[in-house]
C-alpha positions in Angstrom: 0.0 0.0 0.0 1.3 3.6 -1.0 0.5 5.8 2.0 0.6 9.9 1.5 1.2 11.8 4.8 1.1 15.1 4.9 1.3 18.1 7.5 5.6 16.8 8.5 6.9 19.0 10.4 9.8 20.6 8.5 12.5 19.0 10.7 11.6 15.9 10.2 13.7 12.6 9.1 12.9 9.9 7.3 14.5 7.3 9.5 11.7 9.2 11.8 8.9 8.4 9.6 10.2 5.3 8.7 10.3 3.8 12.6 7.2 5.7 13.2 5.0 3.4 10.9 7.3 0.5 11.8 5.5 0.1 14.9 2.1 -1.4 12.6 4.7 -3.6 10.1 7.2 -3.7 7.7 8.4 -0.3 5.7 9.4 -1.0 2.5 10.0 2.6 1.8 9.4 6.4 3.7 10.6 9.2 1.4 9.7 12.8 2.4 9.6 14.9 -0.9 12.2 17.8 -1.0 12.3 21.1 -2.7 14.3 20.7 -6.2 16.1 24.0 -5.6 17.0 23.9 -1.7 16.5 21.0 -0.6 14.6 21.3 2.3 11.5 19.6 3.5 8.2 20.7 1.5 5.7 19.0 4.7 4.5 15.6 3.0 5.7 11.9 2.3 5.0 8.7 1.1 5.2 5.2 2.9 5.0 2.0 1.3 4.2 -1.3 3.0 2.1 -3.9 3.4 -1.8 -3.5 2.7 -3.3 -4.5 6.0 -0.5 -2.9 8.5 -1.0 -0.1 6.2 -4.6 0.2 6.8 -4.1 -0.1 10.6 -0.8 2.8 10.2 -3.6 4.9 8.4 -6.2 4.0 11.2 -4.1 4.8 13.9 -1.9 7.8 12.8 -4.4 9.7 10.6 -5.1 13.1 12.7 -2.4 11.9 15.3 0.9 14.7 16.9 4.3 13.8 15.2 7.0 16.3 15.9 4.7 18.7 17.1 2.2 18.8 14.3 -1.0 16.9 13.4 -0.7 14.8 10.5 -3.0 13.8 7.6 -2.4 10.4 6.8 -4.4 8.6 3.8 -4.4 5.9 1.0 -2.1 7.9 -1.6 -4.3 8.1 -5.1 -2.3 7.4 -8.3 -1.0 10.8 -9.9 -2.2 12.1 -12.5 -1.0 12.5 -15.7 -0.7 16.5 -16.6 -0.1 17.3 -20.5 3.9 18.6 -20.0 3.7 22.3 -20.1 6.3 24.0 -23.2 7.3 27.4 -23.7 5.0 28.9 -25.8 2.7 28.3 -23.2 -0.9 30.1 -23.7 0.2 31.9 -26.7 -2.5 31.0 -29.7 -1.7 32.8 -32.3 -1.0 36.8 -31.7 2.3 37.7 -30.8 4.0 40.6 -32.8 3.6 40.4 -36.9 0.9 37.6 -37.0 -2.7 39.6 -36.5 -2.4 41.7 -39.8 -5.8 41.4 -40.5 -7.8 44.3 -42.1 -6.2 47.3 -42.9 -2.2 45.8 -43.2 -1.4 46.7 -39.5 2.0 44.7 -38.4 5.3 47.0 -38.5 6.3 48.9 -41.3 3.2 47.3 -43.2 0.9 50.3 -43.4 1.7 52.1 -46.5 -1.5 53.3 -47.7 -2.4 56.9 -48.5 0.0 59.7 -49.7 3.1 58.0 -49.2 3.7 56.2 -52.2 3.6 57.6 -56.2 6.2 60.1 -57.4 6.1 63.4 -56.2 6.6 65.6 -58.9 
């Protein structure tokens, strides 16, 4: 069973987590997720382990004080796929040079009227 746990408080080890939800079976794994950049902490985890000692760890800890804060403690739900984000993100058309509808508009593109011809 994949178990989410959020609500860590910041200082918080996974060796900590680990023995914590030791006590209702075998861990297979406790990871608390860290901040790409820095490093630190970002509050929530995942534990894997058996399905029924991970029911009874859910049971028991769910609302529980670890380290001095309550955590939430639930059934993780499979994550879901987001469409990967690219750089022209939110740009549908527009952008400069490509809305030169009606009267030439663009840069440089509006030529009409007295300009053109000779002069003499």
């Amino acid at each position: 069973m994949n178990i989410f746990v959020s609500n860590i408080n910041y200082a918080t080890k996974e060796y900590e987590l680990h023995d914590l939800f030791a006590e209702f079976g075998d861990v297979s794994s406790a990871k608390i997720v860290t901040d790409r950049e820095t490093g630190r902490s970002r509050g929530f985890g995942f534990i894997e382990m058996g399905d029924a000692e991970g029911q009874q760890a859910v049971d028991a800890l769910n609302q529980k004080e670890f380290n001095g804060k309550v955590l939430n403690v639930s059934e993780a739900k499979p994550r879901e796929e987001k469409p990967r984000r690219s750089f022209d993100n939110n740009r549908s058309g527009g952008g400069y040079g490509n809305n030169r509808g009606g009267n030439g508009g663009g840069y440089g593109n509006s030529r009409g009227g007295n300009g053109g011809g000779n002069r003499w």
